[in-house]
PATIGU-612029 format. One record per residue: residue in one letter; residue number from 0; z, y, x negated of N, C-alpha, C in turn. Coordinates in steps of 0.1 Angstrom, whole numbers, padded with zeros to 4 digits, always signed. Layout:
// PATIGU-612029
aa/i/n_w/n_v/n_u/ca_w/ca_v/ca_u/c_w/c_v/c_u
A/NUM/Z/Y/X/Z/Y/X/Z/Y/X
...
//
This chain:
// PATIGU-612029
aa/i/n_w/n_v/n_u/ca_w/ca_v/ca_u/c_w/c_v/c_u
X/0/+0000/-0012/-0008/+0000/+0000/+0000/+0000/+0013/-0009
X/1/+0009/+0011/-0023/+0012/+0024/-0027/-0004/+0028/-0038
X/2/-0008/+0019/-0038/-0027/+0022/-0047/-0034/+0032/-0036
X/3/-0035/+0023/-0023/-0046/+0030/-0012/-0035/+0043/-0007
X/4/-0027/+0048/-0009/-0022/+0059/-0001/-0025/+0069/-0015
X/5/-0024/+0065/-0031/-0022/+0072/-0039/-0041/+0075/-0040
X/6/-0048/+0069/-0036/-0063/+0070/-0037/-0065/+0079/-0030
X/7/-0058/+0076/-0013/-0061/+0088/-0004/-0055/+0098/-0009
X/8/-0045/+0100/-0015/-0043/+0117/-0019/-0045/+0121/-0031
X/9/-0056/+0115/-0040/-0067/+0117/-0053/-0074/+0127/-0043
X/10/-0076/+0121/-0030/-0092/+0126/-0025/-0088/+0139/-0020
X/11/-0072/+0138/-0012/-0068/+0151/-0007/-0069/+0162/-0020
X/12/-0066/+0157/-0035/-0063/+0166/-0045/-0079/+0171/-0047
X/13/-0086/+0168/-0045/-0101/+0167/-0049/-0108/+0179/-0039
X/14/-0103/+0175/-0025/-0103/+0184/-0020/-0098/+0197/-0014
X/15/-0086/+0199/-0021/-0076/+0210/-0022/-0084/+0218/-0035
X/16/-0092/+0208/-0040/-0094/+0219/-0055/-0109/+0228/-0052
X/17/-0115/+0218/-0045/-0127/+0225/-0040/-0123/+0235/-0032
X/18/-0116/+0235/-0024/-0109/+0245/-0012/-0107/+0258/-0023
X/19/-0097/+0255/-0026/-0094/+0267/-0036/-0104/+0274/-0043
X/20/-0116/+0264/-0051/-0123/+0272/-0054/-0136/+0281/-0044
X/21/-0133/+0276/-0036/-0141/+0285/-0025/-0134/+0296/-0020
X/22/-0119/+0292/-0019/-0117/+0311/-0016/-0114/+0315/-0030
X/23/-0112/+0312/-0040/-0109/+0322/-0050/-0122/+0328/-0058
X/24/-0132/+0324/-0052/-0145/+0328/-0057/-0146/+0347/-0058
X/25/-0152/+0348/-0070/-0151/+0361/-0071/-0162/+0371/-0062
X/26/-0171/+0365/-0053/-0177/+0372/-0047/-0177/+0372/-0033
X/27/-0162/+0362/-0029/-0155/+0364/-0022/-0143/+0372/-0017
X/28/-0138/+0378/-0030/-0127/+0390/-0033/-0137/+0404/-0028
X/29/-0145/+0403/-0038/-0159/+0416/-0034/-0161/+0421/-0021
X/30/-0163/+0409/-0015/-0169/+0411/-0002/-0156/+0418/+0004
X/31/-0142/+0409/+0003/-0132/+0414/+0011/-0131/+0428/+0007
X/32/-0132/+0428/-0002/-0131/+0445/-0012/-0141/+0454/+0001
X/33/-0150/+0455/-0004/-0158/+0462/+0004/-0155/+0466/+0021
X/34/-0157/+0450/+0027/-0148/+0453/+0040/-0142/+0461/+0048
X/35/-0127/+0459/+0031/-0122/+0470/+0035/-0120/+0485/+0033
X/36/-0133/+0480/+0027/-0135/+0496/+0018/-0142/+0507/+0031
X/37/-0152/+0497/+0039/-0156/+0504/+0048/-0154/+0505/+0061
X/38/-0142/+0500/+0062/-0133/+0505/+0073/-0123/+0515/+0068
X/39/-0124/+0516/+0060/-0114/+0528/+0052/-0123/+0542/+0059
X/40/-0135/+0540/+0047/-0148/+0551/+0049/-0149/+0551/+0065
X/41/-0152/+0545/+0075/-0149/+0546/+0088/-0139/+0557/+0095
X/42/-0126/+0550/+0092/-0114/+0557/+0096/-0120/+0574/+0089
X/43/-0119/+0572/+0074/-0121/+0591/+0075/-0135/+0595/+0078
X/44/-0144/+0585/+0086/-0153/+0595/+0090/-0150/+0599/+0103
X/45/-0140/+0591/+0114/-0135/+0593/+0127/-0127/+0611/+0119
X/46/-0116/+0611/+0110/-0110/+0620/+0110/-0122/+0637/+0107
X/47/-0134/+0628/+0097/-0140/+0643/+0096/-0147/+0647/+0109
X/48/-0151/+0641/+0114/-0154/+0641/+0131/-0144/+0646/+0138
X/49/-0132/+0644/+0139/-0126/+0652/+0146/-0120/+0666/+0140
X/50/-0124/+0664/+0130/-0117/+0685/+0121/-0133/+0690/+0125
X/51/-0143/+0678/+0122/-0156/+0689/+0127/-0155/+0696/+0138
X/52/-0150/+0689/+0151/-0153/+0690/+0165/-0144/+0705/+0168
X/53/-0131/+0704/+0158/-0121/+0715/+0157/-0127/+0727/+0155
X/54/-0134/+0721/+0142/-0143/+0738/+0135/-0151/+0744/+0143
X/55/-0155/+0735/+0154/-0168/+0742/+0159/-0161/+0750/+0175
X/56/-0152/+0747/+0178/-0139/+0746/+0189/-0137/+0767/+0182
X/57/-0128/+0762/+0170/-0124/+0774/+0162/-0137/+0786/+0162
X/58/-0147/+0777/+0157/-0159/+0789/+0157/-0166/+0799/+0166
X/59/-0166/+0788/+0179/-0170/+0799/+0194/-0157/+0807/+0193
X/60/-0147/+0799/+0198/-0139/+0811/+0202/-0138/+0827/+0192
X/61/-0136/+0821/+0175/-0137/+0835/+0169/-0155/+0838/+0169
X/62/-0165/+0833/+0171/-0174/+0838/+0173/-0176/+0850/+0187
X/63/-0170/+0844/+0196/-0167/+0851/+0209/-0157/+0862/+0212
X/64/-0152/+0863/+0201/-0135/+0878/+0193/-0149/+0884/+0186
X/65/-0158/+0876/+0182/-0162/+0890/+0170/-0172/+0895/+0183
X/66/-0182/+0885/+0187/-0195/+0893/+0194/-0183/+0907/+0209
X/67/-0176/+0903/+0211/-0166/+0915/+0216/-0165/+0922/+0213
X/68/-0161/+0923/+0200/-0156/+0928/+0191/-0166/+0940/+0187
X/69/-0177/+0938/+0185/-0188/+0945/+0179/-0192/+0950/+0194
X/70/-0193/+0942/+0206/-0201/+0950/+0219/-0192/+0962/+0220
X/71/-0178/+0965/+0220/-0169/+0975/+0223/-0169/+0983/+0212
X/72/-0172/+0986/+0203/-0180/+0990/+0190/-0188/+1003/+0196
X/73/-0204/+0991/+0197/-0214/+0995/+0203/-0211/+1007/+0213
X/74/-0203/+1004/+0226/-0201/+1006/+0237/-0197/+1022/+0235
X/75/-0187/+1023/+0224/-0184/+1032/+0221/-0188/+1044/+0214
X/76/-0196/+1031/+0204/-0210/+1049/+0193/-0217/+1054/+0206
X/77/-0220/+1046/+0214/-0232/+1048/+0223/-0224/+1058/+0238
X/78/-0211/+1061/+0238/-0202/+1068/+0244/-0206/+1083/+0244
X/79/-0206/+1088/+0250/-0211/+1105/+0253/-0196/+1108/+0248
X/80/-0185/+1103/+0250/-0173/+1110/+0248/-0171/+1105/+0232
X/81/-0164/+1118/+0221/-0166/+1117/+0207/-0154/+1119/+0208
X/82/-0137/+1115/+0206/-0126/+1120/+0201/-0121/+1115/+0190
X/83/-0105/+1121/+0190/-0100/+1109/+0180/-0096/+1097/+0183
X/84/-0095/+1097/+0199/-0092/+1079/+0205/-0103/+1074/+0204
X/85/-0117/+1078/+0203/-0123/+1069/+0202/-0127/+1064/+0186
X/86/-0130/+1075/+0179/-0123/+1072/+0165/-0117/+1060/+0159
X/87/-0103/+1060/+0166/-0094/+1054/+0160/-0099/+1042/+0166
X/88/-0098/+1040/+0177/-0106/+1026/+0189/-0120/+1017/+0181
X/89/-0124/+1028/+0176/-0139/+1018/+0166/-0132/+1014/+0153
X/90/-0121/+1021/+0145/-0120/+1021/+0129/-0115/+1007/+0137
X/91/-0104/+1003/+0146/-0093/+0992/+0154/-0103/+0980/+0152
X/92/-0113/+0981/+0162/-0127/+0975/+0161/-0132/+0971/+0153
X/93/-0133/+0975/+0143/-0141/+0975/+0132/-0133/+0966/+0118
X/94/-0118/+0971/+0119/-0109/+0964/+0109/-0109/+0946/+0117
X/95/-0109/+0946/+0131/-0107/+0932/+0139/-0120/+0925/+0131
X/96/-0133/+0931/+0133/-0146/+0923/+0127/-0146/+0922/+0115
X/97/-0140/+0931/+0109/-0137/+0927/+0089/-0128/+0910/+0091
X/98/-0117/+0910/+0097/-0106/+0900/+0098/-0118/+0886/+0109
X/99/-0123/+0890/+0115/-0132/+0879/+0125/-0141/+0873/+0116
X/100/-0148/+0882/+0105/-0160/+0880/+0096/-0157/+0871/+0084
X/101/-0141/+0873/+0084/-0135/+0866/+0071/-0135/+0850/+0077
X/102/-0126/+0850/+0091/-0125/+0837/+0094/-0139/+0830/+0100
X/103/-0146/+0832/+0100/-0159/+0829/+0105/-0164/+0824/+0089
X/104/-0165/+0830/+0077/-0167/+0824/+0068/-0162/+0816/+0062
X/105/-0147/+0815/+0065/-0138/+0806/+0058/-0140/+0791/+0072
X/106/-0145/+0794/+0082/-0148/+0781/+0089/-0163/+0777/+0084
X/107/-0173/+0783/+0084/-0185/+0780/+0078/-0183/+0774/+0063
X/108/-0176/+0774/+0054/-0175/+0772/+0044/-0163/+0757/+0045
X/109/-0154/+0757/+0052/-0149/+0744/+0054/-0162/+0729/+0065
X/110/-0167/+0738/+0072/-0174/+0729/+0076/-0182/+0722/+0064
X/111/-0194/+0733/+0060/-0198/+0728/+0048/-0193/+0715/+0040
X/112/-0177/+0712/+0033/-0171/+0708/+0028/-0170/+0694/+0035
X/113/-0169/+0693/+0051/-0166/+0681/+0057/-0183/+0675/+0057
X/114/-0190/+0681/+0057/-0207/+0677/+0059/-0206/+0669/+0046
X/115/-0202/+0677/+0035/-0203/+0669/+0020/-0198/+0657/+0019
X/116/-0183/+0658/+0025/-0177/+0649/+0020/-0182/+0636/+0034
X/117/-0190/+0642/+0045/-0189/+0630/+0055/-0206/+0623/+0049
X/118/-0210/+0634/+0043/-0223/+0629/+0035/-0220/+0616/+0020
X/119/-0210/+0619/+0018/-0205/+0611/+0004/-0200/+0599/+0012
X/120/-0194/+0599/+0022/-0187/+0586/+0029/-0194/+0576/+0035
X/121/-0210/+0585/+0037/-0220/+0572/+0045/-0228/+0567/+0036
X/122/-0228/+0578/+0021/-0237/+0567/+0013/-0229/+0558/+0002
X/123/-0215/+0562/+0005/-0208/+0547/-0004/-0209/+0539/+0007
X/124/-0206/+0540/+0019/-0205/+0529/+0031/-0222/+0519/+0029
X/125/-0230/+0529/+0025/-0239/+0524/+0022/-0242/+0515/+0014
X/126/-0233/+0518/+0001/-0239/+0511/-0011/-0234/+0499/-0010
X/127/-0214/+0499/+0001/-0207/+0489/+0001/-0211/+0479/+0011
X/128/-0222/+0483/+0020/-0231/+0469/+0027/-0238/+0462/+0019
X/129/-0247/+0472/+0013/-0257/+0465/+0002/-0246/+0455/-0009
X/130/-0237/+0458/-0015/-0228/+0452/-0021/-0223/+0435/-0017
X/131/-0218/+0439/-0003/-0212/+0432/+0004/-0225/+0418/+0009
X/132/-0237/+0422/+0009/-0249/+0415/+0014/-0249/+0408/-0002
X/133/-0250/+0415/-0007/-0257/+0407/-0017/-0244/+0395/-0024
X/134/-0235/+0397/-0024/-0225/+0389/-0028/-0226/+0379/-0018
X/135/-0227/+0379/-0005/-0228/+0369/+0006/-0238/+0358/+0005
X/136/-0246/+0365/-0002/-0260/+0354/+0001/-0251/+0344/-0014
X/137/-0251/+0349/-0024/-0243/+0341/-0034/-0231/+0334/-0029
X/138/-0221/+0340/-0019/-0212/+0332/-0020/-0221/+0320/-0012
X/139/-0230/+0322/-0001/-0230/+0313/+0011/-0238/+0306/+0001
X/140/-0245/+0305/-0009/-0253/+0297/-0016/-0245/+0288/-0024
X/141/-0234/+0290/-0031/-0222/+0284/-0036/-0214/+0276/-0025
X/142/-0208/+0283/-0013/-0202/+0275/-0001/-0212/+0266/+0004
X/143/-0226/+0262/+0001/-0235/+0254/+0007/-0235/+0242/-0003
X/144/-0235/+0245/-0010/-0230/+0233/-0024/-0218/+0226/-0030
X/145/-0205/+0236/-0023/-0194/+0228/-0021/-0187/+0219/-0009
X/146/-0192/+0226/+0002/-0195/+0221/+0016/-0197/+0202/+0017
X/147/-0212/+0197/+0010/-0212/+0188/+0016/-0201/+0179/+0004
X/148/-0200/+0186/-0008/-0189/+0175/-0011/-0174/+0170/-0007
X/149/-0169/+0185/-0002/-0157/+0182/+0009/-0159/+0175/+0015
X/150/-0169/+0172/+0024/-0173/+0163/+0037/-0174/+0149/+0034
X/151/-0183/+0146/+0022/-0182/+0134/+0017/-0165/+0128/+0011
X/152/-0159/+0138/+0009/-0148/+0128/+0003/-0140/+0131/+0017
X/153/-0136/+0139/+0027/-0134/+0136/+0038/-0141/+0119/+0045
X/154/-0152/+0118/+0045/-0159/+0105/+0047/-0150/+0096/+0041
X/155/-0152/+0095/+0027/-0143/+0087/+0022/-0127/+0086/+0027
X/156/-0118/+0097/+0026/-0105/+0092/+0033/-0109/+0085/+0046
X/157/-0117/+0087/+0055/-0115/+0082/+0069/-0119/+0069/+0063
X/158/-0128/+0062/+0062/-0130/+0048/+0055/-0119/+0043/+0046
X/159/-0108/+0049/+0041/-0094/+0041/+0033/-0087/+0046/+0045
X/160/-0085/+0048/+0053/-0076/+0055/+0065/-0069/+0037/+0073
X/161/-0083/+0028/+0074/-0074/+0017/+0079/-0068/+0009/+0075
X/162/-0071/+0010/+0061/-0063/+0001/+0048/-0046/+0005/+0043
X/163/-0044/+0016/+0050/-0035/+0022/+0046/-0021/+0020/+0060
X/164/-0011/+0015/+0058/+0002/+0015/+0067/+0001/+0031/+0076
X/165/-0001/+0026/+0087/-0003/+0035/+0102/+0009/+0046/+0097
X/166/+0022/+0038/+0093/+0032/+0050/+0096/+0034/+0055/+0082
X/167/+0032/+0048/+0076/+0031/+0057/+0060/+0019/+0071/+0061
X/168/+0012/+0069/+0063/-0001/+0077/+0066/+0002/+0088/+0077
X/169/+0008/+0085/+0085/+0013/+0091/+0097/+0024/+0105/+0087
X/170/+0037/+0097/+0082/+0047/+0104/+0070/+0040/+0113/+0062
X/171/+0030/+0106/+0056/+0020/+0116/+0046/+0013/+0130/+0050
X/172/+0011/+0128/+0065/+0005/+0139/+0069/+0014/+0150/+0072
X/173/+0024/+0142/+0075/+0036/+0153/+0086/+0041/+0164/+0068
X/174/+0041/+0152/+0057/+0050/+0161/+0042/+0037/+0171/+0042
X/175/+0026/+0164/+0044/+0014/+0177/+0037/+0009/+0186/+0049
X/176/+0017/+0185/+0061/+0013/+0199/+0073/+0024/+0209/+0067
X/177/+0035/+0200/+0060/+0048/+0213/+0053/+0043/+0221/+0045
X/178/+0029/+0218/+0038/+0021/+0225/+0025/+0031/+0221/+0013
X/179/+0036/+0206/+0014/+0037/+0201/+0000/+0027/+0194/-0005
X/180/+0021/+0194/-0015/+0018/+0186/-0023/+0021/+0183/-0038
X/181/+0019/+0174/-0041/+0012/+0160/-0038/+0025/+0151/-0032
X/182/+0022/+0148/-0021/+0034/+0143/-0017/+0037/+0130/-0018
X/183/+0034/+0120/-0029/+0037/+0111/-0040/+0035/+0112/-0049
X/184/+0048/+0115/-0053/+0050/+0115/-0067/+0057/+0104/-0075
X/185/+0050/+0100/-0089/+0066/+0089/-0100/+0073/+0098/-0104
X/186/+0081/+0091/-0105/+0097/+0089/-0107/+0097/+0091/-0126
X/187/+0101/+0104/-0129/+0104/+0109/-0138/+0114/+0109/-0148
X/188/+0117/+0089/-0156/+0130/+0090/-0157/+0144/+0086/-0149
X/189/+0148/+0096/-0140/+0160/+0097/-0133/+0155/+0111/-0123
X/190/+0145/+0116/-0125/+0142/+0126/-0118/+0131/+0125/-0110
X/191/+0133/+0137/-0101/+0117/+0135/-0089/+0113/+0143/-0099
X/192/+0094/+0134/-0094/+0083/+0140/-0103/+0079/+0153/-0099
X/193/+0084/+0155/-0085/+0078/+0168/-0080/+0091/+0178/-0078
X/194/+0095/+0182/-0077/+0108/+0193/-0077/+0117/+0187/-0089
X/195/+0116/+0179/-0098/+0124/+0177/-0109/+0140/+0175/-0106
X/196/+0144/+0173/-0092/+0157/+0168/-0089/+0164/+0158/-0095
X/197/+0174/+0161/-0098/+0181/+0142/-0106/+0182/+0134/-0092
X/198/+0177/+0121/-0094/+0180/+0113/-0084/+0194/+0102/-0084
X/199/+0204/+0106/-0076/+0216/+0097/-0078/+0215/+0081/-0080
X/200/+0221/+0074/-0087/+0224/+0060/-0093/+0215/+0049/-0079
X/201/+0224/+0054/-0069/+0224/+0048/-0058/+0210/+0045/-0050
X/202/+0202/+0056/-0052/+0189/+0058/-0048/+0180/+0053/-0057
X/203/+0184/+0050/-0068/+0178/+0046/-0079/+0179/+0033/-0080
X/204/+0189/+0029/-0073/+0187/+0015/-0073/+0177/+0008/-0062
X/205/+0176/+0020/-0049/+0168/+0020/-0038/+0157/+0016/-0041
X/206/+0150/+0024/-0055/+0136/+0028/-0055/+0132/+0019/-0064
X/207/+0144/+0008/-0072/+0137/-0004/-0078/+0134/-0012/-0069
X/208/+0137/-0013/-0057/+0142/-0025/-0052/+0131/-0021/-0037
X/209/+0126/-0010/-0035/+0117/-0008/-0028/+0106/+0000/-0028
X/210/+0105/+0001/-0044/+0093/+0002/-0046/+0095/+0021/-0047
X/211/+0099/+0029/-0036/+0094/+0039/-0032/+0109/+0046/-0025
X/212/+0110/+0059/-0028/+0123/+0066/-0024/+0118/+0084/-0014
X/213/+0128/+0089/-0006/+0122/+0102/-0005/+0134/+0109/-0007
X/214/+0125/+0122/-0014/+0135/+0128/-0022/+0138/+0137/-0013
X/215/+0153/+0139/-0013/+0164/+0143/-0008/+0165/+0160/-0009
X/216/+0154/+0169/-0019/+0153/+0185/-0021/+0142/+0185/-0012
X/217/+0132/+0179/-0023/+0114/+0184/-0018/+0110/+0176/-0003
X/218/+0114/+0163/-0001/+0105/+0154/+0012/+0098/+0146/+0003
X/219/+0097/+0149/-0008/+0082/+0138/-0016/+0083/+0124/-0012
X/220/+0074/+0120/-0013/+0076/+0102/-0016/+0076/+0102/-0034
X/221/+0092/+0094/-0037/+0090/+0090/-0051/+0087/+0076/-0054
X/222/+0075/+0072/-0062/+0075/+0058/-0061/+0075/+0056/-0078
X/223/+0079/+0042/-0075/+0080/+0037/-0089/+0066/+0031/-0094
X/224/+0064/+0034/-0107/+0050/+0028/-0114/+0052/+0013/-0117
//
């Protein structure tokens, strides 16, 4: 029993290693890179979108203070009556459109800035698709070549699967859904092979005498060679 269960988890190791090397592939990190690169670039393009929507919100209304601003001006040179209230009423006028003319450029000039920077956000989003494509066709070309060998040694456990003790197999699976492995391990001496526990006298007399012990820290199966 303990050959065919130690064969079946050669094949599990075999393909735990493939596994791994499929996600740890480096143009599988890339891709996630990117990803999330452009959902980042996303998020601040929603934010320049909404300070744009602001600026332009900001701009009528002081666009709508200044063109006032200047009609009541107008209204006034063009006035038959010349005093000093009216005077004073245009210099009033006239200092509001110096102060209207400023903020009107300091919004034209911040928009500008969000145009640039929403211009710089769509052509890295750009570059990080093209990125993101091209690493895909490589990973999927690499995941198409490790694919069928997983399957084939899956093939294979299911063909040792009836040679193997129902409830041992059964045990095996329940220690490796905990994400231990390898969950037979020899006997190290006086110690588990896998968590390096000392195993007491008593259990040690267990595991001459039956072959196989479970250790008492990790869950492993400890079997004797």
């Amino acid at each position: 029993m303990i050959d065919k269960i130690l064969k079946y988890q050669d094949l599990d190791r075999q393909i735990r290693a493939l596994e791994k090397e499929s996600s740890n592939m480096e143009e599988k990190q890339i891709m996630n890179k990117m990803i999330a690169y452009v959902k980042d670039a996303q998020n601040k393009s929603a934010q320049l979108e909404s300070q744009a929507k602001q600026l332009v919100d900001d701009y009528q209304k002081v666009k709508s203070e200044y063109d006032l601003a200047l009609k009541n001006i107008q209204n006034l040179v063009d006035s038959k009556t010349q005093n000093d209230r009216t005077v004073n009423l245009i210099n009033t006028y006239s200092s509001d459109l110096y102060m209207l003319e400023r903020k009107l450029n300091i919004i034209v000039n911040k928009s500008q800035e969000i145009l640039k920077q929403f211009s710089v956000a769509k052509n890295n989003v750009l570059k990080a698709k093209q990125k993101h494509k091209e690493c895909k066709e490589k990973y999927d070309s690499k995941i198409n070549a490790i694919n069928p060998k997983i399957e084939k040694l899956r093939q294979e456990q299911k063909k040792l699967e009836p040679e193997i003790d129902e409830k041992a197999l059964a045990k095996y699976k329940n220690v490796l859904n905990d994400n231990i492995f390898p969950v037979f391990v020899p006997v190290a001496g006086n110690l588990c092979g896998g968590c390096r526990m000392e195993i007491p006298m008593g259990k040690m007399d267990k595991l001459k005498n039956d072959g196989f012990i479970v250790c008492e820290q990790c869950g492993r199966f400890i079997y004797n060679k």
